[in-house]
C-alpha positions in Angstrom: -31.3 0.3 4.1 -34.5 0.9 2.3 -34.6 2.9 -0.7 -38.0 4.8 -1.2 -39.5 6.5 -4.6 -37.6 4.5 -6.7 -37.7 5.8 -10.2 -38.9 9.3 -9.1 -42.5 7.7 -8.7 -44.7 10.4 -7.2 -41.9 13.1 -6.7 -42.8 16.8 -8.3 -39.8 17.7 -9.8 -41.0 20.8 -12.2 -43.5 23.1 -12.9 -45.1 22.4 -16.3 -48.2 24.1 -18.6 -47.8 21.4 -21.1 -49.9 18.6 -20.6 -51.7 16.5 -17.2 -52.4 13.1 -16.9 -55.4 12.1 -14.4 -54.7 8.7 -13.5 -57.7 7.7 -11.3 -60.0 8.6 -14.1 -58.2 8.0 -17.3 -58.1 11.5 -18.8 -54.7 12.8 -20.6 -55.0 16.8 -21.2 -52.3 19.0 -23.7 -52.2 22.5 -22.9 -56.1 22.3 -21.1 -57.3 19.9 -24.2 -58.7 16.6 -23.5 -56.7 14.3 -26.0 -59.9 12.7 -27.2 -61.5 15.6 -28.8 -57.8 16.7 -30.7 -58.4 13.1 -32.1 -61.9 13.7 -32.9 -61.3 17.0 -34.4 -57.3 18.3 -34.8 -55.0 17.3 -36.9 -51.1 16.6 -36.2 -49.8 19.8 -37.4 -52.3 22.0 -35.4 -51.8 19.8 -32.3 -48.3 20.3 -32.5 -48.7 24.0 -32.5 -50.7 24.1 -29.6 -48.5 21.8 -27.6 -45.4 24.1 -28.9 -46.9 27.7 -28.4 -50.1 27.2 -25.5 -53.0 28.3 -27.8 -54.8 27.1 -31.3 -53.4 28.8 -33.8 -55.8 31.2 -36.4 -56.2 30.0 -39.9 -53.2 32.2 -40.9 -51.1 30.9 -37.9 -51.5 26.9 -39.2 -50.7 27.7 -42.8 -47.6 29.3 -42.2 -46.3 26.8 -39.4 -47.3 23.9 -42.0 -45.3 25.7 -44.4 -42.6 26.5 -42.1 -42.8 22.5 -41.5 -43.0 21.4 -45.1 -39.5 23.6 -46.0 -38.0 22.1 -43.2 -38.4 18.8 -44.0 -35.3 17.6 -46.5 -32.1 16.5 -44.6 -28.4 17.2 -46.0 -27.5 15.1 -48.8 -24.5 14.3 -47.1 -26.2 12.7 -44.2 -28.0 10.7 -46.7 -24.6 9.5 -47.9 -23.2 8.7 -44.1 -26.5 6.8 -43.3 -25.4 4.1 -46.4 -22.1 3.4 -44.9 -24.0 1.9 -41.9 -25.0 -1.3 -41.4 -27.8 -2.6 -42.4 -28.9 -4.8 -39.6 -27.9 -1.1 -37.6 -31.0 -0.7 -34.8 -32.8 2.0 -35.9 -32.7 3.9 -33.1 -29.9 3.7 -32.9 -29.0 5.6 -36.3 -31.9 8.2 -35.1 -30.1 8.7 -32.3 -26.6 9.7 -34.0 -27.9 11.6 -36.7 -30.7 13.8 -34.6 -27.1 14.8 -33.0 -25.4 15.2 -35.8 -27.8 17.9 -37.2 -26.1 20.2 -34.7 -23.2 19.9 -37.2 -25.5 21.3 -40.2 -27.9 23.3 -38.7 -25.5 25.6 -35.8 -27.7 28.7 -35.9 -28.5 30.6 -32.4 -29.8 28.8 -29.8 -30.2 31.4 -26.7 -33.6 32.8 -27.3 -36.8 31.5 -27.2 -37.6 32.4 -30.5 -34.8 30.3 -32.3 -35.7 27.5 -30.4 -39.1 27.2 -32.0 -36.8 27.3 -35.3 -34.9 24.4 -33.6 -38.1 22.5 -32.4 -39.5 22.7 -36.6 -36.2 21.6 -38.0 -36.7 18.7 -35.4 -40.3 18.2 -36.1 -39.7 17.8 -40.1 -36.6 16.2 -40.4 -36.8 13.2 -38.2 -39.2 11.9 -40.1 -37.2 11.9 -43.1 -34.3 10.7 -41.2 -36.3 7.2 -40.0 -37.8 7.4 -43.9 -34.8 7.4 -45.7 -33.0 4.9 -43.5 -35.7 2.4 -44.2 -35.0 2.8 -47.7 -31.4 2.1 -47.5 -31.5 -0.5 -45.5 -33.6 -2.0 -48.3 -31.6 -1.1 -50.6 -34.1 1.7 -52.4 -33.6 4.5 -53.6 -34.8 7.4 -51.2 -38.1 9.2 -51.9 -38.1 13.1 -51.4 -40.9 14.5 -49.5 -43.7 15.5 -50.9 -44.6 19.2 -50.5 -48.2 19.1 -51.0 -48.7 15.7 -48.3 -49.6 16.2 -45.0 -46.9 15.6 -42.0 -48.5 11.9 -41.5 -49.2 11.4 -45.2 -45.9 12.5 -46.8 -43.8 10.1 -43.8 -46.1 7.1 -45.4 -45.0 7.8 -48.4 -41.5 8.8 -47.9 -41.2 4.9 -46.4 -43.0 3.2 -49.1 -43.1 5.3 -52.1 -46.7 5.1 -52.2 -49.1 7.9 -51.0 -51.5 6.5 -48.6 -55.4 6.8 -49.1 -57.3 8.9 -46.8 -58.4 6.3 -44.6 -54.5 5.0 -43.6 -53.5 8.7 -43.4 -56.0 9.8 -40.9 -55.3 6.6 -38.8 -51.5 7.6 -38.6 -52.5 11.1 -38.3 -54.8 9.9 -34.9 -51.3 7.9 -33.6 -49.0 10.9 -34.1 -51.4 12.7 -32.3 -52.0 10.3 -29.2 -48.1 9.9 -28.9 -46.9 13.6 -29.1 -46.7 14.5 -25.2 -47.1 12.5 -21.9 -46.1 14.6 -19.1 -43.0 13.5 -17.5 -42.3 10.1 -18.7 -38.2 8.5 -19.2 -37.9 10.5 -22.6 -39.3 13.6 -21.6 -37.4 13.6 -18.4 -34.3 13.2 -19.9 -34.8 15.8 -23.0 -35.3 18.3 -19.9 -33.0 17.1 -17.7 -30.2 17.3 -20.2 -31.8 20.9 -21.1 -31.2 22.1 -17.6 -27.6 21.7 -18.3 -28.2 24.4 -21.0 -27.1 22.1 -23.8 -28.9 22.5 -27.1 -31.9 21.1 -28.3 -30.4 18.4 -30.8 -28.4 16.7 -27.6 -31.6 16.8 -25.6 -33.6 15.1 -28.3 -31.1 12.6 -28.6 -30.5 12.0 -25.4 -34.3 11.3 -24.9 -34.3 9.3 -28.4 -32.0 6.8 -26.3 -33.9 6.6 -23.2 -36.9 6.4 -25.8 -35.2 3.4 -27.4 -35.6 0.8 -24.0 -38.1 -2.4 -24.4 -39.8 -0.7 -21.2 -40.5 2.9 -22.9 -40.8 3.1 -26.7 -39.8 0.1 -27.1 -42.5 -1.6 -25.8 -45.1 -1.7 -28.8 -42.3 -3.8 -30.6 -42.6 -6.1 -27.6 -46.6 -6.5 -28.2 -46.1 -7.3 -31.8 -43.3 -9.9 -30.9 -46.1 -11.6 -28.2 -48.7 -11.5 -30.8 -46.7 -13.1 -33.2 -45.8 -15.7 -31.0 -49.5 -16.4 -29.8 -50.6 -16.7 -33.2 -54.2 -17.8 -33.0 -56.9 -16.3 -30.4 -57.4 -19.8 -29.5 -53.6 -19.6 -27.9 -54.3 -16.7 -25.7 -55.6 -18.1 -22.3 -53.2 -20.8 -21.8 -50.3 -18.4 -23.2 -51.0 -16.1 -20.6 -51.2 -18.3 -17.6 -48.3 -19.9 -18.8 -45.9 -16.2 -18.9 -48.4 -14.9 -15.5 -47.6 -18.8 -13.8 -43.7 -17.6 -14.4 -43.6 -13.9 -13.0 -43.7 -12.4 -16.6 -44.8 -9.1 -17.5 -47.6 -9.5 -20.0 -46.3 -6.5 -22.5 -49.4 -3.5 -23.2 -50.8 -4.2 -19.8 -50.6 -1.9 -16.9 -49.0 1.8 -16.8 -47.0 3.7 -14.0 -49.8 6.4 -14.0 -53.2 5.3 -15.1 -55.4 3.1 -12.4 -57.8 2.6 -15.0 -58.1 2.9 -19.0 -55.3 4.3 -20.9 -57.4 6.9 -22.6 -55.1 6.7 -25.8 -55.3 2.5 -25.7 -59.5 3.4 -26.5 -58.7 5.4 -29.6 -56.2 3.1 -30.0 -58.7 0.0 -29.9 -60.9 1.1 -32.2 -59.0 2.2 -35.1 -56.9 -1.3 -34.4 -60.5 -3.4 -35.1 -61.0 -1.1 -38.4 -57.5 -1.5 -39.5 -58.4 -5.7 -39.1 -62.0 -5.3 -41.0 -59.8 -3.3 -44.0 -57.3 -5.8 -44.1 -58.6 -9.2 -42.9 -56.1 -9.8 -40.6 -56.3 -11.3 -37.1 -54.4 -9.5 -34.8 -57.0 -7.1 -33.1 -59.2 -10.4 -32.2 -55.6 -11.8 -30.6 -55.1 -8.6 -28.5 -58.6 -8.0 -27.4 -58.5 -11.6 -26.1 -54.7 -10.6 -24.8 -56.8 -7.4 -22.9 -59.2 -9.5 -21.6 -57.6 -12.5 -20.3 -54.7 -10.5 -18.7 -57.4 -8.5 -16.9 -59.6 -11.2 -15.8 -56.3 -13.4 -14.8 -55.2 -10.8 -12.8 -58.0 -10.1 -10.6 -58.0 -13.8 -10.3 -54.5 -14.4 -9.0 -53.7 -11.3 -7.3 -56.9 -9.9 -6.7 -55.7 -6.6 -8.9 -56.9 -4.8 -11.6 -54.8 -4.2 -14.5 -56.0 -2.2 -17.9 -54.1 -1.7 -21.4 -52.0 0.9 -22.5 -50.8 2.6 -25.1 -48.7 0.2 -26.5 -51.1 -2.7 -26.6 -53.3 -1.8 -29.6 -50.8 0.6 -31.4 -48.8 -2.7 -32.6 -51.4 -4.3 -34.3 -52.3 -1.0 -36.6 -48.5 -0.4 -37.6 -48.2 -4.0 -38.3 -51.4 -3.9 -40.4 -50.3 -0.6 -42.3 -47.4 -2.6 -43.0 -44.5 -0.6 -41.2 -41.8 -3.5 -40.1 -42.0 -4.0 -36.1 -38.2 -2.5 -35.8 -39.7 0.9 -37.2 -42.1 0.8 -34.5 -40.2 3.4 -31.7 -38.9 5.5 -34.6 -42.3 6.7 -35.3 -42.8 7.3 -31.3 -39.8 9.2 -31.7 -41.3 10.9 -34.9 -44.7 12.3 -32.7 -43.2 12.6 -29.2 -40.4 15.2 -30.6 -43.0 17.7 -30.4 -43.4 16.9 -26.7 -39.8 17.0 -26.1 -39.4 20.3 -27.8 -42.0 21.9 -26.2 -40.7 21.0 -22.9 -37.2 21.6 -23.4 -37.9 25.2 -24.5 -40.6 25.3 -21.2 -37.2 24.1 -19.4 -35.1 26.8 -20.6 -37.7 29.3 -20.5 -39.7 28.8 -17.9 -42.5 31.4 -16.8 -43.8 29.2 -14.1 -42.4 29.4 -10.5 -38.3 29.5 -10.0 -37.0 26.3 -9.9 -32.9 25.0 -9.8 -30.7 25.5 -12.8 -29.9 22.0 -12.7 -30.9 18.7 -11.9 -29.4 16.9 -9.0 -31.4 14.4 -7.5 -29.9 13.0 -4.5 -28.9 9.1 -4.2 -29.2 6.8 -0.8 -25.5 5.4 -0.8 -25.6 1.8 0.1 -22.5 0.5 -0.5 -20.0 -1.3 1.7 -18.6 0.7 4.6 -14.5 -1.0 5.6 -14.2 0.8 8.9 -14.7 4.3 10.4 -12.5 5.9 7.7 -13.2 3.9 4.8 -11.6 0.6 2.8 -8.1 0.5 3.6 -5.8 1.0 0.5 -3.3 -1.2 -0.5 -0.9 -1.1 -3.1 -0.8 -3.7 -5.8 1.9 -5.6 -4.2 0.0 -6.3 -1.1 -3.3 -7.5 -2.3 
């Protein structure tokens, strides 16, 4: 029997006000925004507020949620303590994953209203970032650096992982990435943190449920897999012959092509350019590697299959957090660190929803295709007998 829609592909399962993608033209829109001009103009912070609470906040508004953010931002000292006993080879989404849930265990307050989730959302907004922060540090054996109250969100992360502050130039780049990975519709992660929200569980389980669907090589994981492809090329001169090699043996070529996009990844443009600034500030070769990558993939394509293919978001985003130094391991964390604000604004939109009536639950229904032993079933027979 033929299965159809596998994965959910094209089926409208939910209302949502929180961001659109149009695919056939390369757009990607948060709460009626085009994503290019909050990169051009917005900062982090203020994007998150408008992806949280549908509107740009006054000057008043921004100061106090940055605030709000900046006081939520230490973690329990005690949680500092677990994290040592761990491993140090430990995956670190893994350890993001336990301890997002474990801040259920600290932070129990209210969880029924709308209002105390926004509290919920902030404590998830600041503290993750502190979580992946200090775990890089112990794993390293360092000592962990506080935050800094008067850093920005992307800023004070930077310097949280490295003890250094960042100049403006490296701030405003990681500023631009928080702010291209914060929200993408209905992709694994974001299905999952709502999915798990229609259960009426509370907002730390649905983050970290969609922390480990955010953790597979094929979501969030996937920028790790550029580097690792990079890294094994080497030299631009490798590319072409690389590629047919992987393309001659049915292998995905990692960056290229998206479930929803038919053409340019609008986030892969930004993405591009602040990828061949990052390699003019620090000499390095990788954006010459993946624009050759880009282009050979794409004209290979249309060559074999007579398809066209384009990069996405994960294809240039390697390259810059390699080049700002972040090891390739740390690479989903920081996903994890921007989409949060995109889980938390749809996990609220889930358990709050002012848009039309939808079920209480998820339950997607399955095609069963498994063995049938005769009008009534397999026969059962006891241990004895088999």
């Amino acid at each position: 029997m033929e299965t159809k829609n596998i994965g959910l592909r094209g089926i409208e399962v939910a209302d949502t006000r929180i961001s659109n993608i149009d695919g056939q033209n390369g757009r990607l829109i948060y709460r009626g925004f085009d994503i290019i001009d909050l990169t051009q103009n917005s900062t982090f912070e203020e994007t998150a507020y408008i992806l949280l609470y549908d509107r740009l906040p006054t000057l008043p508004e921004l100061n106090e949620f940055r605030a709000k953010l900046v006081d939520a931002r230490a973690i329990p000292k005690q949680m500092q303590r677990n994290m040592a006993n761990w491993k140090k080879d430990a995956d670190p989404m893994d350890m993001l994953q336990a301890f997002v849930a474990a801040l259920a265990g600290y932070y129990d307050e209210e969880f029924s209203t709308k209002e105390a989730s926004y509290d919920r959302a902030i404590t998830l907004i600041a503290k993750i970032p502190t979580i992946v922060a200090s775990w890089q540090r112990l794993r390293n054996g360092l000592e962990i650096v506080d935050p800094d109250p008067r850093l920005t969100h992307a800023s004070n992360f930077l310097y949280m992982m490295s003890g250094v502050v960042p100049d403006p130039e490296v701030e405003k780049v990681f500023d631009t990435c928080l702010i291209l990975h914060a929200d993408h519709t209905f992709n694994a992660s974001t299905f999952t943190a709502r999915q798990v929200a229609s259960t009426r569980a509370h907002m730390y389980s649905a983050a970290s449920a969609a922390i480990g669907a955010l953790s597979g090589e094929l979501h969030g994981g996937a920028n790790t897999e550029v580097m690792k492809m990079l890294l094994d090329i080497d030299q631009v001169g490798h590319v072409e012959s690389w590629i047919r090699e992987q393309m001659g043996m049915g292998n995905r070529i990692m960056g290229m092509g998206h479930a929803v996009y038919r053409t340019f990844d609008p986030r892969a443009q930004v993405l591009k350019e602040m990828s061949r600034r990052a390699a003019r500030k620090t000499g390095q070769r990788w954006f010459d590697i993946t624009e050759k990558v880009e282009t050979t993939t794409m004209a290979e394509m249309k060559a074999q299959k007579n398809r066209d293919i384009y990069p996405n978001v994960d294809l240039y985003s390697a390259s810059i957090y390699y080049m700002l130094g972040i090891p390739m391991d740390m690479n989903t964390p920081i996903f994890a660190i921007s989409r949060v604000v995109g889980w938390a604004a749809h996990i609220i939109e889930e358990k709050f929803a002012e848009a039309a009536p939808k079920p209480a639950l998820y339950r997607p229904k399955a095609v069963y295709v498994g063995k049938y032993c005769g009008p009534e079933g397999c026969e059962y027979k006891t241990i004895d007998l088999r």
